[in-house]
Residue, then its C-alpha position, 0 to 999 in steps of 0.5 A: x799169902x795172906x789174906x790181909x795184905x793188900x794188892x800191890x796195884x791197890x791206892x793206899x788207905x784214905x788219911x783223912x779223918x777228924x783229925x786231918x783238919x778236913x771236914x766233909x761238911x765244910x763248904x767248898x772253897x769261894x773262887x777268885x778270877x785270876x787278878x790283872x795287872x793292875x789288881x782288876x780281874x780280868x776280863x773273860x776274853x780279850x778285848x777288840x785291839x788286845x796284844x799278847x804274846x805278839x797275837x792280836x785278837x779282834x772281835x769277828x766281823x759281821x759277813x755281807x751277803x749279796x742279794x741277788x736276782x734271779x730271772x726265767x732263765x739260769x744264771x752263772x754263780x758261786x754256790x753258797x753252799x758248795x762255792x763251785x762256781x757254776x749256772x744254775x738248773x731250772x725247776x719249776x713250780x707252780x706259783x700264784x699266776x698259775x693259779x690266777x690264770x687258771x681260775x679266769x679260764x674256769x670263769x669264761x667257761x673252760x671248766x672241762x680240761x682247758x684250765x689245767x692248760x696253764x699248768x703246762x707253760x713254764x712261762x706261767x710257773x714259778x722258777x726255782x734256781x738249783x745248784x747242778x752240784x749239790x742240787x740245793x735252791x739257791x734263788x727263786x724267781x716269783x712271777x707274781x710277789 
């Protein structure tokens, strides 16, 4: 076998050159968008309303969100994030009355014990709204805004 010959799986030699009528210095060639009907370009998606082919192609709709209330105690929903419908779990977290109720104690002289007492009520506490499937919040109720 001889050692000039090239393999058969090889791609055959590169042609161009001079004389080919190809430069590597000469710039790429300038695009054109493809022409319309009517000779326009054509726009990069189609419009609100456009047919073609028997599809009608439409801009999305914006998605309306229902603000709910949520109260102390748990509610009946679909979750938002995993579209179960199901009644919410209750957390609850302290929040400003909390805080506020336990400052006063401190002024009128429970300063020794008596004020960490509100952080033992939940009616004092902030409620957090949980979904019992993928535990993530899905409303808050705020004794104090």
């Amino acid at each position: 076998m001889s050692s000039t010959s090239a393999p058969k799986d090889a791609p055959p030699p590169y042609q161009g050159g001079a004389d080919s009528g190809h430069n590597p210095q000469d710039p790429p060639p300038k695009y054109e968008p493809p022409k319309g009907p009517q000779g326009y370009p054509q726009p990069a998606y189609p419009p609100q309303g456009y047919q073609s082919g028997g599809v009608v192609y439409s801009q999305p709709q914006p998605v309306t969100v229902i603000q709910m209330s949520y109260g102390p105690s748990p509610v009946t929903i679909n979750c938002p994030h995993c579209q179960n419908h199901v009644t919410t779990s209750l957390v609850y977290e302290t929040g400003a009355l909390t805080w506020i109720v336990s400052g006063v104690l401190c002024l009128f002289g429970c300063w020794l014990g008596c004020c960490l007492i509100p952080f033992c009520i939940p009616e004092l506490q902030d409620v957090e709204h949980r979904c019992p499937n993928c535990y993530r919040v899905v409303g808050m109720f705020r004794r104090l805004s």
